[in-house]
MIPAZA-362862 format. One line per field, with one value per residue (C-alpha): residue in three letters; residue number from 1; x, y, z. Coordinates in steps of 0.25 Angstrom, whole numbers. Example, Ala and Ser with C-alpha at 12.3 -4.5 7.8 and 13.67 -1.06 7.14 Angstrom:
BEGIN
aa (ALA, SER)
i (1, 2)
c1 (49, 55)
c2 (-18, -4)
c3 (31, 29)
//
This chain:
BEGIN
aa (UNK, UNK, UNK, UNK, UNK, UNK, UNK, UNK, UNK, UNK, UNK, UNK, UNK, UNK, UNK, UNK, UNK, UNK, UNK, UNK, UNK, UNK, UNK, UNK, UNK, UNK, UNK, UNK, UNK, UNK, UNK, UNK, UNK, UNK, UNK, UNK, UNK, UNK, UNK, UNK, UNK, UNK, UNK, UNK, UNK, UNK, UNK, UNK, UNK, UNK, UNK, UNK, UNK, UNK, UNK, UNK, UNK, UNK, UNK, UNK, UNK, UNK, UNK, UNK, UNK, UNK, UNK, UNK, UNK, UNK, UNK, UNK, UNK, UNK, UNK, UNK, UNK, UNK, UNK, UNK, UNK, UNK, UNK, UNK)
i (1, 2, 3, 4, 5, 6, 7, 8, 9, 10, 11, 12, 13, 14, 15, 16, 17, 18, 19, 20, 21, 22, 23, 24, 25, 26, 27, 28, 29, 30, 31, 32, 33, 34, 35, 36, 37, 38, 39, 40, 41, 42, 43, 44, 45, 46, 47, 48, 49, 50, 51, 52, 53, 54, 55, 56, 57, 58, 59, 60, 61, 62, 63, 64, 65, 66, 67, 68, 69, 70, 71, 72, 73, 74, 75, 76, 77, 78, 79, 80, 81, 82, 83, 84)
c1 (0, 5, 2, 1, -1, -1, -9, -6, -18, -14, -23, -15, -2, -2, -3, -18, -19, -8, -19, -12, -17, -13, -14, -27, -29, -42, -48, -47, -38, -36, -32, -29, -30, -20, -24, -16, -19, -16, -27, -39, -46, -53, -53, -66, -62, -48, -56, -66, -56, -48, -60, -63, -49, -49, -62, -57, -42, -47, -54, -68, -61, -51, -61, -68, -60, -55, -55, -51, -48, -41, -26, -26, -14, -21, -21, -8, -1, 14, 11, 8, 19, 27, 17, 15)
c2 (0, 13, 24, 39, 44, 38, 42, 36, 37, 40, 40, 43, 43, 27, 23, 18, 18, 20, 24, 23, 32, 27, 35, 36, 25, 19, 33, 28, 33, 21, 22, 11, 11, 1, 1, -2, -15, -9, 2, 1, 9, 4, 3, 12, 22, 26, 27, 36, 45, 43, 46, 59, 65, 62, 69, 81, 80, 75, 80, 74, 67, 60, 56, 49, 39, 35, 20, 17, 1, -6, -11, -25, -24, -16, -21, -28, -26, -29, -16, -10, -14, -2, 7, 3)
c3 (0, -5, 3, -1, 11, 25, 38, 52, 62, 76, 88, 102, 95, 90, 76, 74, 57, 47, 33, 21, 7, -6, -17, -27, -35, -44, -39, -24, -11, -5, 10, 19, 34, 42, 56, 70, 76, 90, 89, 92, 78, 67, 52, 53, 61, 56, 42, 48, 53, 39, 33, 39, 39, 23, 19, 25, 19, 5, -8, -11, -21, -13, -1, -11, -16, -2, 1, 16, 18, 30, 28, 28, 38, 46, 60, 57, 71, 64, 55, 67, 77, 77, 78, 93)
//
């Protein structure tokens, strides 16, 4: 996964989502949330938040073709272990 840009989500100064944007392709942004097995958020809630943030910091156009999906290595705690 090629990221363009990479967001990590804090809450009380520990890592709780790393969110990776690719780049624009097939008229889709493509954005993937990889999530901290030793927090205690979920998928839903991080892509509320995501969601919110991007409407005001996007065009229309943008916001439109935003797909949000769960990593499939989210939760993995070896992805995770230096983060602790």
């Amino acid at each position: 996964m090629e990221c363009e840009e990479q967001i990590w989500v804090y809450k009380d100064s520990k890592v709780e989502a790393d969110v990776c944007v690719e780049e624009e392709s097939e008229n889709k942004i493509n954005v993937t949330i990889n999530i901290n097995p030793y927090s205690n958020v979920t998928f839903k809630k991080i892509e509320k938040k995501l969601r919110d943030f991007l409407f005001d910091e996007w065009s229309r156009e943008q916001f439109e073709k935003l797909e949000i999906n769960e990593s499939c290595l989210s939760k993995d705690a070896e992805r995770w272990e230096d983060c602790q």
